[in-house]
C-alpha positions in Angstrom: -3.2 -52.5 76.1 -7.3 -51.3 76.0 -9.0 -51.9 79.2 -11.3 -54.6 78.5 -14.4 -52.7 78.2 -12.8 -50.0 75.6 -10.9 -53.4 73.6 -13.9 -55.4 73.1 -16.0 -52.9 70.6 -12.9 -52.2 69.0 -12.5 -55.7 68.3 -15.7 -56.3 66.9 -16.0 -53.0 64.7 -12.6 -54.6 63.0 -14.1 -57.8 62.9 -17.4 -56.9 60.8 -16.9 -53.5 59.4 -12.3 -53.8 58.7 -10.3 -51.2 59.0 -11.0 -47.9 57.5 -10.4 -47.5 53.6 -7.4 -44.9 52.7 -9.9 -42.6 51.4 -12.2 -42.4 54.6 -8.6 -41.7 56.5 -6.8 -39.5 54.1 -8.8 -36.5 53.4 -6.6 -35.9 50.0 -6.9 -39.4 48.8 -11.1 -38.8 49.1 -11.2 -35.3 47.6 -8.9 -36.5 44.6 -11.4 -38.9 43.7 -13.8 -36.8 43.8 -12.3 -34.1 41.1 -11.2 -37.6 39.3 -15.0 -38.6 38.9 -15.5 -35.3 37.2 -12.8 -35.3 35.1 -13.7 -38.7 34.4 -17.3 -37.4 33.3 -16.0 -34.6 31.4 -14.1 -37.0 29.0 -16.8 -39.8 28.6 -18.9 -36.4 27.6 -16.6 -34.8 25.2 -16.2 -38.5 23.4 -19.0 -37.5 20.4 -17.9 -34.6 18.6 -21.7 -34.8 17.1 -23.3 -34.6 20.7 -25.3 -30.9 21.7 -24.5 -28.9 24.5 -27.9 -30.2 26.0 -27.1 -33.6 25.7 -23.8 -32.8 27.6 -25.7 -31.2 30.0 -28.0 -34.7 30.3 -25.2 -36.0 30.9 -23.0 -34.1 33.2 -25.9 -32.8 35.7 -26.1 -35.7 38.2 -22.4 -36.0 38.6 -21.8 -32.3 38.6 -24.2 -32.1 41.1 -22.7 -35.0 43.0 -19.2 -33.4 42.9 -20.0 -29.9 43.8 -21.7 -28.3 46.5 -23.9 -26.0 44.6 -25.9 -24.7 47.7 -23.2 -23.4 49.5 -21.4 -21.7 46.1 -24.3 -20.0 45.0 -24.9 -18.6 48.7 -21.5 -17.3 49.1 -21.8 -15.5 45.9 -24.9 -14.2 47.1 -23.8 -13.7 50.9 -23.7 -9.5 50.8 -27.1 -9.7 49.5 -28.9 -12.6 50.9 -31.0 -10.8 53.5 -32.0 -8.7 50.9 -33.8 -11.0 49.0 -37.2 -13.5 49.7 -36.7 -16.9 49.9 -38.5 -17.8 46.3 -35.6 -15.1 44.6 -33.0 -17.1 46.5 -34.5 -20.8 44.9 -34.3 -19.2 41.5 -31.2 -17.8 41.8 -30.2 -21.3 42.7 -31.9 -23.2 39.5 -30.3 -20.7 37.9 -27.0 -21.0 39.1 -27.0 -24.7 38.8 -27.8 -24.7 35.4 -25.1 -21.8 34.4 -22.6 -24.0 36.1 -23.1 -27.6 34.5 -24.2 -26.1 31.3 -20.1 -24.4 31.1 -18.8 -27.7 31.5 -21.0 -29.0 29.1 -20.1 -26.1 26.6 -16.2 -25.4 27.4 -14.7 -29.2 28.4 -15.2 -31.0 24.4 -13.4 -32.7 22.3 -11.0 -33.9 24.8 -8.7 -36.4 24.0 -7.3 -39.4 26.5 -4.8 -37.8 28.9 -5.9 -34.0 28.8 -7.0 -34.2 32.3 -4.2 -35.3 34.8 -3.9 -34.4 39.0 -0.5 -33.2 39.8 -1.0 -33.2 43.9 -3.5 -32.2 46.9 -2.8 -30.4 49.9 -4.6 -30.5 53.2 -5.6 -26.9 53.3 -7.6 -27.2 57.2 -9.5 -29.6 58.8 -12.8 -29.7 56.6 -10.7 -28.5 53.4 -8.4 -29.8 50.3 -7.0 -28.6 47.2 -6.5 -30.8 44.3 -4.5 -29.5 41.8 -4.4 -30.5 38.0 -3.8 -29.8 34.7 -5.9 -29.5 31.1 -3.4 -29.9 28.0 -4.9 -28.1 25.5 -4.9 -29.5 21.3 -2.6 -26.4 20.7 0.1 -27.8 23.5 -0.9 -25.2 26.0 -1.5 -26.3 29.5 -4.5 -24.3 32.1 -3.7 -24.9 35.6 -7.1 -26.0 37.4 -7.0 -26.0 40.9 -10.0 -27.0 42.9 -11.0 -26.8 46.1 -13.2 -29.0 48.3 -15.0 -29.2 51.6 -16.1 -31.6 53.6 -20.0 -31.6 53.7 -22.1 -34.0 55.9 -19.1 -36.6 55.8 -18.9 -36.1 51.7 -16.1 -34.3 50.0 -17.4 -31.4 47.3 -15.8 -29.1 45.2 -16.7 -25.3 46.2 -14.7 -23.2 44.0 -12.1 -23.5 40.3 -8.9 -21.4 40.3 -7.8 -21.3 36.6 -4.2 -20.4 36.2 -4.4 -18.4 39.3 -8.0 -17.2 38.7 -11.1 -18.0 41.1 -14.4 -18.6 39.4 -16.1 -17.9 42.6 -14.9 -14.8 43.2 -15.5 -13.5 39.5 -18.8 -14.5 39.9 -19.3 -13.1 43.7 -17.9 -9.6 41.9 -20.1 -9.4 38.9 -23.4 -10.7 40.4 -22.5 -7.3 43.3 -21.9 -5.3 40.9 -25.3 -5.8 38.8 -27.6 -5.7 41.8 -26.4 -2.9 42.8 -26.7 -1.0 39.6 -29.1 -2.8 38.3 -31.1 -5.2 40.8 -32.2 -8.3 41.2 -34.4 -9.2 38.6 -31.6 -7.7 35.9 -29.1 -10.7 37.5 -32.0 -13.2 36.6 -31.6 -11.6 33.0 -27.9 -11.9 33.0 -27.5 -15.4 34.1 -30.3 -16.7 31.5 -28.5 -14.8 28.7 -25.4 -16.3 30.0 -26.9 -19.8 29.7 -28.8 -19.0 26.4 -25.1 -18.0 24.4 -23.4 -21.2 26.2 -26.0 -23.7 24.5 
């Protein structure tokens, strides 16, 4: 039994607060439900085949903002340049970054019918990360493998990268946005990322 002093407080934290949900105890459970918000999002967006890209992006930016940590992916893409670079180039590599990624789900995830989106398991990958795995069933019977991974920020599970069949977005990107500074420099990554959002809209 609890020594008095140590079963008391236990007592009344069960008394007013209960017992801890399944998703506050089991890491998977919570980061599954996260990715199944998003998903969830994705399809109420895709629902009017008249909507724009821009109204998609209306609509997707507070919950792809919710779901993802967006700080810490567009730092680690940055990471082997970050000292290089001012503070006020790091912000608008940020806005920019943000924008790029809700704007591609607003522009590639449409027209998707009940059902495309299904979660086929989660693994405990460490302490402070999960994988959820799922699936996107394509009109033409095809099926894209989409396996995200989250980590636990501040007590609030967020995706920080996509695999796609095998392929990590985050990496791409980290490789491409090196590669252009380098040859090119910052301001010329600016240019790239705006063009990239200009041809998705």
């Amino acid at each position: 039994m609890l020594p008095d002093r140590l079963a008391w407080p236990a007592l009344i934290t069960i008394a007013f607060f209960g017992p801890a949900s399944a998703a506050e105890s089991d890491p998977t459970a919570a980061a599954t439900a996260v990715v199944e918000e998003l998903h969830a999002a994705l399809l109420q967006a895709s629902e009017d085949d008249t909507s724009s890209v821009e109204q998609r992006v209306e609509l997707l930016t507070p919950v792809v903002k919710k779901c993802h940590d967006l700080d810490y992916m567009s730092k680690f893409v940055l990471r082997r340049h970050l000292n290089e670079l001012s503070a006020a180039e790091v912000g608008e590599f940020q806005r920019l970054f943000e924008r790029l990624s809700i704007t591609s789900y607003a522009s590639r995830f449409t027209n998707l019918p009940e059902g495309s989106l299904t979660t086929t398991g989660s693994e405990q990958l460490r302490a402070d990360r999960v994988q959820v795995d799922t699936e996107l069933r394509l009109d033409d019977g095809r099926i894209v493998t989409l396996s995200y991974t989250l980590q636990n920020s501040g007590g609030d599970w967020r995706i920080i990268n996509v695999v796609a069949d095998g392929v990590s977005d985050l990496a791409l990107r980290r490789a491409e946005y090196s590669s252009i500074i380098r040859k090119k420099g910052f301001a010329a990554l600016l240019d790239h990322i705006s063009a990239q959002i200009a041809a998705l809209g």
